[in-house]
Structures are given as C-alpha cells and as structure tokens.
C-alpha positions as a printed NumPy array, in Angstrom:
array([[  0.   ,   0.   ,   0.   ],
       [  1.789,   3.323,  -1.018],
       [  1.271,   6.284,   1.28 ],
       [ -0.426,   9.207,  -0.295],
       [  2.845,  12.002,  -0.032],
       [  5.729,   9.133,  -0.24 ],
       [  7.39 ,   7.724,  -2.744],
       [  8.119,   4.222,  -3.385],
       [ 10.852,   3.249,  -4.927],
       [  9.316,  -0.456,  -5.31 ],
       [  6.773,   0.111,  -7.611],
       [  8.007,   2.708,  -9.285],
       [ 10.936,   0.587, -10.306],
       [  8.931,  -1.067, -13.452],
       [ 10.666,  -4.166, -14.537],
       [ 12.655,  -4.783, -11.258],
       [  9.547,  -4.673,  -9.202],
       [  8.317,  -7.487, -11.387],
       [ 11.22 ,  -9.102, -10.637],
       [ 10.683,  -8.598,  -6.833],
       [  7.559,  -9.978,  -6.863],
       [  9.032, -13.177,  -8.601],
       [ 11.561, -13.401,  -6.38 ],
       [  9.44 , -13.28 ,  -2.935],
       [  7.04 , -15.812,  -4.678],
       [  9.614, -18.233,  -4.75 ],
       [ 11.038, -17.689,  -1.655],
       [  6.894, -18.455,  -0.27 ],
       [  6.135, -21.559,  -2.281],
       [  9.389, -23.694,  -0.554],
       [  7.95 , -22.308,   2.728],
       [  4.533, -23.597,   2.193],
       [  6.017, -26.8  ,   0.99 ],
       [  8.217, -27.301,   4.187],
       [  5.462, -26.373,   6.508],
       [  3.251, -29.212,   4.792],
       [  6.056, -31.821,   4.934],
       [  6.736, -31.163,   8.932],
       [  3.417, -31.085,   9.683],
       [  2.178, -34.381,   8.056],
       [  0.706, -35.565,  11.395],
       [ -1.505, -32.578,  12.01 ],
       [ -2.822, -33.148,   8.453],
       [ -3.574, -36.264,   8.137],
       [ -5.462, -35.712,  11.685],
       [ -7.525, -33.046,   9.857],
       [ -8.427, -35.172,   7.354],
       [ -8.59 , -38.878,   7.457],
       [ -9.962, -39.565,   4.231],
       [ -7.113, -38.575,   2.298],
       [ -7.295, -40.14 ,  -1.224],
       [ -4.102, -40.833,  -2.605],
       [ -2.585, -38.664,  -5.888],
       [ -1.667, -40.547,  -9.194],
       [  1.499, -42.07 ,  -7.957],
       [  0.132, -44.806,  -5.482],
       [  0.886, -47.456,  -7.895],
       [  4.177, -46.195,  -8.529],
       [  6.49 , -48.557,  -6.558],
       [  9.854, -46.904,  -7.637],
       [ 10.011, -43.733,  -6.062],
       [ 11.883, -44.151,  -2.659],
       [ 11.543, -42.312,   0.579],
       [  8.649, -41.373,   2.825],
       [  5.042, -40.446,   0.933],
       [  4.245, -36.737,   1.82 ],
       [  0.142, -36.121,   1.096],
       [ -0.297, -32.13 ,  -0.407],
       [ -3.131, -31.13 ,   0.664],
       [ -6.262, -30.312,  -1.678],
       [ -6.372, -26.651,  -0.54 ],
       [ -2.69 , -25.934,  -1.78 ],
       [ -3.048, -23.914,  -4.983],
       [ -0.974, -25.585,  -7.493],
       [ -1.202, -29.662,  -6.484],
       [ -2.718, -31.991,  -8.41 ],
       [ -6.158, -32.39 ,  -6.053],
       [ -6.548, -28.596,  -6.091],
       [ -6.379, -28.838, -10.151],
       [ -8.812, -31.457, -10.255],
       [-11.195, -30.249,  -8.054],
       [-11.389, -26.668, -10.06 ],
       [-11.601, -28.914, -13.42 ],
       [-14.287, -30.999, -12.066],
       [-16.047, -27.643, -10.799],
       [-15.762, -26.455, -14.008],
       [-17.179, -29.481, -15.58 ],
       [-20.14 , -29.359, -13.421],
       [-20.845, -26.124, -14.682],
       [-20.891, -27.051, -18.104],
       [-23.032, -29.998, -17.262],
       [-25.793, -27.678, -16.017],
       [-25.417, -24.674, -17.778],
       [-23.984, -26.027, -21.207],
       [-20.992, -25.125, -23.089],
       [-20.751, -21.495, -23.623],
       [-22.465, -19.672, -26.222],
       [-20.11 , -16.776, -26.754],
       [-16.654, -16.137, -27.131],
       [-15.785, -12.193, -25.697],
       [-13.094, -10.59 , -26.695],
       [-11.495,  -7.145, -25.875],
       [-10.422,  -4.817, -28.47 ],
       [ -8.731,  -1.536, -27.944],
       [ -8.335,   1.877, -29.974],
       [ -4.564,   1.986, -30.608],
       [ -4.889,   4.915, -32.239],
       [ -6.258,   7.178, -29.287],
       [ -3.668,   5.278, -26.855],
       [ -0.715,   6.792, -29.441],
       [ -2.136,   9.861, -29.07 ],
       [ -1.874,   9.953, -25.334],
       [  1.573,   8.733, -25.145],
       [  4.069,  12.21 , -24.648],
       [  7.215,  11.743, -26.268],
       [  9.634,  10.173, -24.229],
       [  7.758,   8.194, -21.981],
       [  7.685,   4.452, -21.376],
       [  4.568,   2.661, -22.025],
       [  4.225,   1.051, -18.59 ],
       [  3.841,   4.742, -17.498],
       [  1.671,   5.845, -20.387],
       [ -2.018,   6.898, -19.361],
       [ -4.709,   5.946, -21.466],
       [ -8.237,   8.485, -20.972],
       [-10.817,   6.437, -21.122],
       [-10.884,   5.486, -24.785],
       [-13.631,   2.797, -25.305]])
C-alpha cells in the first residue's frame, strides 16, 4: 500500500519490481512446501480420508510419501477439483455460447503517449 505524499521506490521501479515480486514468490512456495512436509501428522489428523494422488501405484520412487493437501493452490487435487467444478458447470449450464473478446483503440492510446515516456507509465483516458 503506497502512502499518499511518499514515494516508493518499489513500484516505481517497473521491470525490477516485477522481478521482486518473482523473487518473494519463490522464496513463499518452498515455505509452504516445508510447513506441509513437517506437519504431516496434524494433516492427516484433519483429514482422514485422504485419497491418494496418481502415484500410489508407482512402486519406484523411494523415501517417505508426503500427502499435499487439496487446498494448496498448485497440487494436483486442487487442479482437479477446479476442473471438475468447471465441468459441473458445463453440465448444467452447457458449453458457452459466446466467445468475448477485448479490443482496444490503438490509435487514441498513441495519441496519449508524450514523447519520451515508457509505455508502462503511459495513461490511457478512457478510450472505449
């Protein structure tokens, strides 16, 4: 959240902010991942039901079997259960009838770029 009469230097930084955010998103997802493998007791305590991914037939992979649960955002059950919502949809509703897409004036944006500016910082008025 930027403060209304200081500056920061984070966002205004453009393509190193980008990488900033990259790089504290990969610090996070190694975190998550640890906390989930040391606390494999408390989770399978939560949840006793636990179905087992893909690999449960798979005899060749060595070492102990750490269950992800379906609530973290990029495993395998979270995937599935967003496809399967997404199936259920169609199932009810149909498939969809339109296909949107967005166009934009490129014309009016060129106008409204000043000479010498970048286009992450160009402002665009409201051109429909």
């Amino acid at each position: 959240m930027e403060k209304k009469d200081q500056f920061n230097y984070i966002t205004k930084s453009r393509m190193l902010f980008l990488q900033y955010a990259v790089d504290n998103y990969v610090k996070v997802e190694p975190a998550r991942l640890a906390y989930i493998r040391l606390n494999q007791k408390e989770l399978r305590k939560e949840r006793s039901d636990i179905l087992l991914g893909d690999s449960a037939g798979d005899k060749s992979s060595s070492g102990q079997r750490i269950i992800i649960p379906a609530s973290f955002v990029c495993g395998p059950r979270y995937m599935k259960h967003r496809q399967q919502g997404a199936l259920a949809f169609v199932s009810q509703y149909g498939s969809p009838d339109f296909f949107i897409t967005f166009t934009f004036a490129i014309d009016g944006i060129l106008q409204d770029v000043r000479q010498g500016v970048l286009y992450e910082d160009a402002v665009v008025s409201g051109h429909a």
